[in-house]
N, C-alpha and C positions, 0 to 999 in steps of 0.2 A: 550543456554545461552552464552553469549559474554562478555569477559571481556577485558585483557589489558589496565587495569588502568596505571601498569608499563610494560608498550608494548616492552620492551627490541629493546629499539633505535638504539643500540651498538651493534653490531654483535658478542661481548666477551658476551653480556649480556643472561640470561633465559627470558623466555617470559609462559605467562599461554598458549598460544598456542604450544610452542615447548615441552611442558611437557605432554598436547592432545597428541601430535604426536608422541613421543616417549611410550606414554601409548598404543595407537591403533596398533602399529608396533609391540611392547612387547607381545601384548596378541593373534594377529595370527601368530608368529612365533615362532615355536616350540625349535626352539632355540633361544640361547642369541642376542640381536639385537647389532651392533655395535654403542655405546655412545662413547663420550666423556672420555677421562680418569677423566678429572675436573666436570664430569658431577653434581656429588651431592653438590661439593664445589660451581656450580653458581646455583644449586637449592634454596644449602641453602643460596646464597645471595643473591638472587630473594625476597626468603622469608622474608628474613630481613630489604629489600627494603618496601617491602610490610609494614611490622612494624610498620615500620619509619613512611610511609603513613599516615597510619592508625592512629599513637599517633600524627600525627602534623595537621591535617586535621577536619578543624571546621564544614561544611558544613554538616549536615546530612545523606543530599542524595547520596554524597560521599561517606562519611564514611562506609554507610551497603554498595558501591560497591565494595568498598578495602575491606572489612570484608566478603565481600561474595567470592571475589576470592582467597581470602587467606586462606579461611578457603576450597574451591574448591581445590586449587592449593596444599595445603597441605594434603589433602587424595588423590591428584591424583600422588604426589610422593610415597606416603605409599605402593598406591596400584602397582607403578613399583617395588619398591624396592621386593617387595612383590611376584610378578609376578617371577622376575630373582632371587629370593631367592630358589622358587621351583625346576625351571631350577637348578641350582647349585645341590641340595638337590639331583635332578633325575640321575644329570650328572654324581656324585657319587657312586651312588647307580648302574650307568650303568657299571664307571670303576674296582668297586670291582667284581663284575659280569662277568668282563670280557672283557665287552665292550670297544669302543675308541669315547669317546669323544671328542663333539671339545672343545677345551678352548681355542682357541687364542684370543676369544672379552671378556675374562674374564678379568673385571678390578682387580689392583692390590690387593684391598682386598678381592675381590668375589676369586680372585684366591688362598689367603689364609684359605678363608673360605672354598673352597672345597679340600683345604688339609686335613683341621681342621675334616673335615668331614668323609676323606676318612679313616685319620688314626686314628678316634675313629670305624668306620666300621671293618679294622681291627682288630683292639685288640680284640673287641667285637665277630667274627669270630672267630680266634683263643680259646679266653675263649670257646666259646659256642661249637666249633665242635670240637675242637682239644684239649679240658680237659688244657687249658694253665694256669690255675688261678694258679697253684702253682708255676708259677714262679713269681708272683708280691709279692715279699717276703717283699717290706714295711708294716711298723709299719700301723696301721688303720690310726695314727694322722700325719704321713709322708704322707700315701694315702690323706688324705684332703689335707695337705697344699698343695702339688704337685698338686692337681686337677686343673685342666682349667676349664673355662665357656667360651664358643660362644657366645657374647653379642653384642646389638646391641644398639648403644650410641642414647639416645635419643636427648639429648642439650648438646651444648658446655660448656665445662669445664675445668678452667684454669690449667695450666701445674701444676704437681705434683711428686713426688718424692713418691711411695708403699713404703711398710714395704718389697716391697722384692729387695729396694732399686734402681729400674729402673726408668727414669722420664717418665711422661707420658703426652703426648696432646693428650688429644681427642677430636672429633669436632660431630656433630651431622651428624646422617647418619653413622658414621665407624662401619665397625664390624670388631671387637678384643680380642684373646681370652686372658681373667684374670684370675687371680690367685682365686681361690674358695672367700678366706678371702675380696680379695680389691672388686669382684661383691656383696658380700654379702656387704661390706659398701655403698659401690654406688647405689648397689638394693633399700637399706633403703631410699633412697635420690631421687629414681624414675625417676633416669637419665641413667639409663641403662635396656636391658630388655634382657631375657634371649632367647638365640636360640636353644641353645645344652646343 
């Protein structure tokens, strides 16, 4: 199946073939493949390219081929992100262990995310082999608010200001961890999804 309806003319631009090739590279190397740091920011305006298409485009026969690649092109990011989420996940799970991972093609969030990850491994160690819960002397309702979620943003959503007073952009594609309360408002709303 062949698409490039929006053939990514402009060498800045995403193409439904460069996101093939970054899917094919992703999934026989067992490590993280080196992207783009901007990589998900011109997915997602690929996608949104796509959209535009899509809503301005009279011709039928058209239309189902924008709507077929868009709707291609956007499970075939899900399923990268998807891919190098695991890798992260393994990478983790190798450094608590012991192990030395690589992370230098870790982009800047995948790199927070396998913080995120490493230092609930952690804690979770400690409690479990090392009897530590009695030092997490907060209140149960100090433990919620303080709590994090590993979330991964589904659509863009305009800048905002939490109840824990920080502003926040988030763009679709980021994973960010939140405050237990602000993913529980954004969960309601279906624009966030839970990782950790």
């Amino acid at each position: 199946m062949r698409f490039f309806v929006f053939g990514g003319s402009d060498l800045d631009d995403m193409s439904y073939k460069d996101l093939r090739v970054i899917h094919q590279e992703e999934k026989k190397n067992p490590g993280l493949t080196e992207i783009s740091p901007d990589f998900y920011k011109k997915a997602r305006e690929y996608l949104e390219k796509l959209k535009q298409i899509l809503n301005n485009e009279e011709d039928e026969h058209k239309k189902k081929l924008v709507e077929d690649e868009l709707k291609s092109a956007s499970h075939i990011l899900k399923k990268i992100y998807e891919i190098r989420e695991k890798k992260i996940v393994l990478a983790a799970l190798s450094k608590i262990r012991g192990g030395k991972p690589d992370v230098r093609l870790f982009l800047e969030n995948e790199k927070r995310l396998f913080d995120e990850i490493l230092r609930c491994l952690e804690t979770y160690r400690k409690i479990m082999l090392e009897g530590k819960e009695e030092e997490q002397s907060l209140t149960e309702d100090q433990s919620r608010e303080d709590e994090k979620i590993i979330a991964l943003v589904k659509e863009d959503i305009p800048k905002f200001v939490g109840h824990d007073l920080k502003k926040y952009s988030l763009r679709r594609g980021d994973v960010i961890s939140l405050p237990k309360e602000l993913f529980d408002i954004l969960g309601k709303k279906d624009v966030v999804e839970r990782i950790i």
